[in-house]
ZAMARGU-4260 file (C-alpha; in steps of 0.2 Angstrom, whole numbers, plus 5000, padded with zeros to 4 digits):
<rodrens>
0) 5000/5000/5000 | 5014/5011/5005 | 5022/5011/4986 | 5006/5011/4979 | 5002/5030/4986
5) 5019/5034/4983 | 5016/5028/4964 | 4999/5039/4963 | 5006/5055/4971 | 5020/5053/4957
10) 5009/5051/4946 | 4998/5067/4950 | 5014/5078/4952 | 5015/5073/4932 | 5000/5078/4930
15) 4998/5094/4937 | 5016/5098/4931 | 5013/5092/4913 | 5030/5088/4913 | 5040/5070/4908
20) 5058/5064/4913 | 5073/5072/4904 | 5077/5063/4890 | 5093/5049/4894 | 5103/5060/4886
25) 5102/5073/4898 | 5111/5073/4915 | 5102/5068/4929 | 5098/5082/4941 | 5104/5081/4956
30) 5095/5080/4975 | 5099/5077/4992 | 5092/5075/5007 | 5099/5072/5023 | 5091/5064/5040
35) 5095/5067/5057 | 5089/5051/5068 | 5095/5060/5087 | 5106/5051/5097 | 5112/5035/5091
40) 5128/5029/5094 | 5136/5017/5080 | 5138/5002/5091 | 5119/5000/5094 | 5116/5004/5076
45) 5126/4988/5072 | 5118/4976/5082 | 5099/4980/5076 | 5092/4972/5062 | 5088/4990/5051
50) 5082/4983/5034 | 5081/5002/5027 | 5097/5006/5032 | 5106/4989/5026 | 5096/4993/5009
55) 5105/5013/5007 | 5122/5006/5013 | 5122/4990/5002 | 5119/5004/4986 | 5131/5015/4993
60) 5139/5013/5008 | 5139/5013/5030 | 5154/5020/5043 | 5157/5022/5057 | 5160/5043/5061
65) 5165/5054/5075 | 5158/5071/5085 | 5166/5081/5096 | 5178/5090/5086 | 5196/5088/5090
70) 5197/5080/5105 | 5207/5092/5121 | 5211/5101/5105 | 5205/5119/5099 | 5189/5112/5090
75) 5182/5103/5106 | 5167/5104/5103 | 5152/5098/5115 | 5142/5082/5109 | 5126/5089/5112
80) 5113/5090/5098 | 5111/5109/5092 | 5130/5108/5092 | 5132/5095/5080 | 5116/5100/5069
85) 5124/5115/5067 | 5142/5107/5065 | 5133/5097/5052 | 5125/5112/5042 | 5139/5122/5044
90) 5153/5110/5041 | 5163/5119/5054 | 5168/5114/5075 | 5158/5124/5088 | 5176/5136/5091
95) 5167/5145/5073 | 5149/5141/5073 | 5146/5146/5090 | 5135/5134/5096 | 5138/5128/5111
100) 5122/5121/5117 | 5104/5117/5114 | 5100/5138/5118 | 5108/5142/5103 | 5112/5158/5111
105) 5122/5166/5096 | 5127/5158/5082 | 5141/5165/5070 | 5131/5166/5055 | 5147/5172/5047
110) 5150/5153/5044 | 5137/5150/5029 | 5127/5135/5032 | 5122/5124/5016 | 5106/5130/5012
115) 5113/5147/5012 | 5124/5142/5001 | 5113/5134/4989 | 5101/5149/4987 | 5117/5158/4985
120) 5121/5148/4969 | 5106/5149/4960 | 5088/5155/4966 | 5080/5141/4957 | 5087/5128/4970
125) 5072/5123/4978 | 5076/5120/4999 | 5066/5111/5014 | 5066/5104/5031 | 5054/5093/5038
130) 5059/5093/5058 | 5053/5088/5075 | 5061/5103/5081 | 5058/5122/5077 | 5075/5128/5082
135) 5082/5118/5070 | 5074/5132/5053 | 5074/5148/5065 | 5089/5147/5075 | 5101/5137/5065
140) 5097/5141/5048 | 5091/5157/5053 | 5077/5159/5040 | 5073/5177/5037 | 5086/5182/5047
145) 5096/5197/5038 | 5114/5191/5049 | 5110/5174/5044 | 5109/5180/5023 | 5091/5178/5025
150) 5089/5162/5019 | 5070/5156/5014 | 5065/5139/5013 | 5052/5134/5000 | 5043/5118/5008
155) 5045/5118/5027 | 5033/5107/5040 | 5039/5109/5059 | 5034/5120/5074 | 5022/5101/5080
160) 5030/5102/5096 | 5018/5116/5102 | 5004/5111/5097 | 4996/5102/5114 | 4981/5099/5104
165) 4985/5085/5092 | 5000/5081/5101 | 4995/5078/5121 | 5011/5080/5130 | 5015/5063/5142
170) 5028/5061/5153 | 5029/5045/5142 | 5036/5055/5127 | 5026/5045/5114 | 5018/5063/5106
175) 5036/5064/5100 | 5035/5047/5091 | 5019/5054/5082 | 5027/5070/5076 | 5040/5062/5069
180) 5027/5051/5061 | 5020/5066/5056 | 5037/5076/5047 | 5041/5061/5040 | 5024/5060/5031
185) 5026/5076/5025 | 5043/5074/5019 | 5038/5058/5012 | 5024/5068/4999 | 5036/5083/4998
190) 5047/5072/4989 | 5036/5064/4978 | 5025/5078/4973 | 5039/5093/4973 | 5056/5082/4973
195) 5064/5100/4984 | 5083/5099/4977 | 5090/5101/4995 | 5081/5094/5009 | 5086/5092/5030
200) 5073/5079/5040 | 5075/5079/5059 | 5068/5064/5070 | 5068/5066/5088 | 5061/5052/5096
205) 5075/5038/5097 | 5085/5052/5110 | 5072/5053/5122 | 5067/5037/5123 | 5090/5035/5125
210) 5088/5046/5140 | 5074/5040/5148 | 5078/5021/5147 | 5097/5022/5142 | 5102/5004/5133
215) 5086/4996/5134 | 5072/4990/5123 | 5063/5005/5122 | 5077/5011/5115 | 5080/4998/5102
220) 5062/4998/5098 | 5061/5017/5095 | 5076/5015/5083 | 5068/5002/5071 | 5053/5012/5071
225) 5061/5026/5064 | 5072/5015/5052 | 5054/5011/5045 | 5050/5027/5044 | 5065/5032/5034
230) 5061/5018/5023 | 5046/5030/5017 | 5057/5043/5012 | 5069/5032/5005 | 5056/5021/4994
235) 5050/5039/4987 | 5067/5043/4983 | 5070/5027/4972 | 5052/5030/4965 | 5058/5048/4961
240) 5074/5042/4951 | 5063/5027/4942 | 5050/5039/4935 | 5061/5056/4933 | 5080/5059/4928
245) 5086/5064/4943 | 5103/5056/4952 | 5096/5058/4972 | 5111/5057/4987 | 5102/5052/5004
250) 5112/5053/5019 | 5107/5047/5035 | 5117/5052/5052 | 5115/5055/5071 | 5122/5069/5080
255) 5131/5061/5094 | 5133/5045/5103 | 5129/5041/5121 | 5138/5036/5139 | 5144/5021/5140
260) 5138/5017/5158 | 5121/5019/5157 | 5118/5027/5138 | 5107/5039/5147 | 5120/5055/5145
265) 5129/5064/5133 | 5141/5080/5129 | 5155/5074/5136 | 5169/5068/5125 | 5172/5052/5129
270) 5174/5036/5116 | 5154/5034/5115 | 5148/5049/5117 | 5160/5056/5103 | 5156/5038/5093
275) 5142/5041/5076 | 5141/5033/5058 | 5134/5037/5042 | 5124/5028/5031 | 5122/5033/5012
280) 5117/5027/4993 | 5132/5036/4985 | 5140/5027/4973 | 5153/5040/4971 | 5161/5037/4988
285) 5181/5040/4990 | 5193/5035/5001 | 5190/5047/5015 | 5173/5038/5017 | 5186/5023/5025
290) 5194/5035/5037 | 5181/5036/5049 | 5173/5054/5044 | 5167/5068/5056 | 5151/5075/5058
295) 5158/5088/5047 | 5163/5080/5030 | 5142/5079/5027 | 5140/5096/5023 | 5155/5096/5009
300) 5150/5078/5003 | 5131/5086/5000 | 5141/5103/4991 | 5149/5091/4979 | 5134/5080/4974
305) 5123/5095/4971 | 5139/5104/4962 | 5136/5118/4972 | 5148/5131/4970 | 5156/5136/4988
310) 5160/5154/4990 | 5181/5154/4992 | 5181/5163/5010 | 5168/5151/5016 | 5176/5136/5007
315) 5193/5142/5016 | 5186/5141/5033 | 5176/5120/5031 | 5182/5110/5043 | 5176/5096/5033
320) 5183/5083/5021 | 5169/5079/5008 | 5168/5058/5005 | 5159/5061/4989 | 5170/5064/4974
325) 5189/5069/4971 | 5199/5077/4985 | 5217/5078/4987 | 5222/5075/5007 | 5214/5071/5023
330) 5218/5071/5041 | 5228/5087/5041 | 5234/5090/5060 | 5245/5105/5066 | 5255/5101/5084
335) 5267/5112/5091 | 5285/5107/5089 | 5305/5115/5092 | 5298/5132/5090 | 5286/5131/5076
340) 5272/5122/5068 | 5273/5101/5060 | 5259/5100/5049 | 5255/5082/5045 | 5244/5075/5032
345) 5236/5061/5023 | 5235/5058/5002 | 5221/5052/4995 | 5227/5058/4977 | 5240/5046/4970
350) 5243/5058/4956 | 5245/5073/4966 | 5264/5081/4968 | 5265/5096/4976 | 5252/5106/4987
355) 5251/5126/4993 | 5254/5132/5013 | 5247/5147/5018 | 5244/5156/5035 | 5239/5170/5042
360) 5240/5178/5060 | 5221/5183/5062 | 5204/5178/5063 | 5195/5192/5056 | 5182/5181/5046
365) 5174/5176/5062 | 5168/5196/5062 | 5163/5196/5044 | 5180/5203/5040 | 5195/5194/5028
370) 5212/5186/5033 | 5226/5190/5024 | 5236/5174/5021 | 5253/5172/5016 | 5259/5160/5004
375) 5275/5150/5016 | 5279/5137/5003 | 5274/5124/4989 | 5279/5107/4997 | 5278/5090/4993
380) 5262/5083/4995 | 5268/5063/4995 | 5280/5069/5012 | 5265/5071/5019 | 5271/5084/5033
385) 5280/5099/5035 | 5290/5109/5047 | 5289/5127/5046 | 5293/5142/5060 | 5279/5152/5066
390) 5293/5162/5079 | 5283/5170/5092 | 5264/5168/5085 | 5254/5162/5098 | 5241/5159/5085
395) 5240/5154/5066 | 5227/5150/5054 | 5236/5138/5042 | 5228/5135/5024 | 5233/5119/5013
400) 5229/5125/4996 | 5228/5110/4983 | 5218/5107/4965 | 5204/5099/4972 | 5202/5107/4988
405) 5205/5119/5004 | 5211/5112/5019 | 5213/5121/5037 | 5219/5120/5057 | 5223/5132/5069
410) 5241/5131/5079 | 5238/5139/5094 | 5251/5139/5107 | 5246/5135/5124
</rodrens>
């Protein structure tokens, strides 16, 4: 039954659009869409028996991933879930995003987000989110908001958790269940009917039923339910590239992990807590995808799929490594050594020879101003690390310049 209403709205969309799939010839169009199941650590996620996610990761794809930013390094960053939403959006650590918590209290908008990205590539690019959480569109995105580049989505269906009415609130937490029932419904049609070229679904559920029971059935149980209730979207998705030429990216993620005493807690940055994983159908995966990704790789990852073209400050200041496509290096660290910098890398490029180091001395971008880098030196990529002096800077912004990418870290001196 479930197909067959997907079939008939897919069938009205043609209708009422009068339109027909591109001709072969054509290039697909690409989509994405990207779901955020709240609070799943990857060990339980291994042991359940998932059939939507087995499917996605057998056509593309699953890994184990990581929150927290660098660990009792600059980038720690709280593994709490506004923080990683936004570390997800963003592809940036909390030390730029600015958000350190679920108040969201002032985000650095300075650090584009991907939808505002997308509407700053074309105006045609058609957005949406479909969330179990306001904050998420307002606070994060910050839709309408003129600091945030005011960003407007086209299709959004949130804003359930206050209504009382249709929802009762219980201390048992089951209203929660139904709303996500609800934006998954409606994401479901949105993408059979209007097929948005980016979209961001949020699901809430699985964490409170993780904090109230920690690793228990309940827990378990609220995760397969919403494995079936990504297999909607998903089984739209397929529909979608059946009946139209379109080439759709689905990524599936959590936004941290969960104690490993009780798996009540979270925020802290121990092993479990910091432990996610990512499940996706692309089929155009690279070897980063291996390397255990962070949290954020899935904003550039969703950038190279849609061919969305990054500005060049923003693109500077990604903490992530997309694992979709070509890119050059990975890993890139910067510790303190003898008196200056050792910058240490991994290639992923066999056929890259030389890359470009920069740095700069200030962090003007965070204030909506512009660093000034200087080039230090074109080195060897295939040493993969470089020693450079920094003399007395206590801080430095150090860019990695190489054909297919921009790479960056901080060497801060203590």
């Amino acid at each position: 039954m479930q197909n067959r209403a997907i079939h008939i709205l897919l069938l009205l969309a043609i209708s009422v659009c009068a339109c027909k799939p591109n001709k072969e010839s054509n290039a697909p169009k690409p989509k994405a869409l990207f779901i955020i199941v709240d609070g799943i650590p990857a060990d339980v996620i291994e042991k359940l028996d998932l059939p939507t996610l087995k499917e996605i990761a057998q056509a593309g794809g699953y890994t184990r991933a990581y929150t927290g930013g660098e660990h009792n390094g600059y980038s720690k960053t709280p593994t709490i879930s506004a923080v990683g939403y936004n570390s997800l959006i963003t592809g940036t650590w909390a030390n730029k995003h600015n958000v350190w918590d679920n108040d969201i209290a002032a985000p650095n908008y300075n650090y584009w987000n991907i939808f505002r990205i997308a509407g700053a590539n074309d105006s045609k690019v058609t957005t949406a989110i479909f969330s179990t959480w306001l904050d998420n569109r307002t606070k994060l995105i910050g839709e309408g908001l003129k600091e945030a580049g005011s960003v407007k989505l086209d299709y959004k269906y949130d804003s359930l958790e206050y209504d009382t009415i249709r929802f009762p609130h219980k201390d048992d937490r089951i209203f929660i269940q139904q709303i996500d029932e609800a934006v998954v419904n409606a994401a479901t049609q949105s993408v059979a009917t209007q097929a948005p070229d980016l979209t961001w679904v949020y699901l809430e559920f699985t964490d409170d039923m993780g904090h109230k029971y920690g690793d228990s059935p309940q827990f378990f149980e609220a995760i397969k339910t919403a494995d079936a209730q990504i297999g909607k979207i998903w089984q739209a998705i397929k529909e979608r590239e059946r009946s139209f030429n379109e080439d759709w990216l689905i990524v599936i993620t959590t936004d941290h992990g969960r104690d490993s005493v009780t798996g009540k807690h979270h925020g802290g940055q121990s092993d479990r807590e910091r432990l996610t994983w990512i499940t996706t159908n692309s089929k155009k995966l690279n070897a980063h995808f291996n390397e255990i990704p962070a949290m954020v790789d899935i904003m550039p990852s969703i950038a190279s799929h849609l061919n969305l073209v990054i500005p060049e400050p923003t693109r500077k200041e990604i903490d992530g490594v997309s694992f979709v496509g070509l890119v050059d290096i990975s890993q890139l660290k910067a510790t303190n050594e003898n008196g200056g910098v050792l910058l240490q890398w991994k290639i992923l490029n066999s056929e890259l020879d030389s890359l470009e180091i920069f740095t700069s001395g200030t962090n003007y971008f965070s204030t909506g101003g512009e660093d000034v880098y200087e080039k230090v030196k074109t080195v060897s990529a295939k040493e993969e690390r470089f020693w450079f002096n920094t003399e007395d800077s206590v801080f430095s912004k150090i860019l990695i310049k190489t054909p297919n990418q921009y790479l960056n870290v901080w060497a801060v001196k203590k």
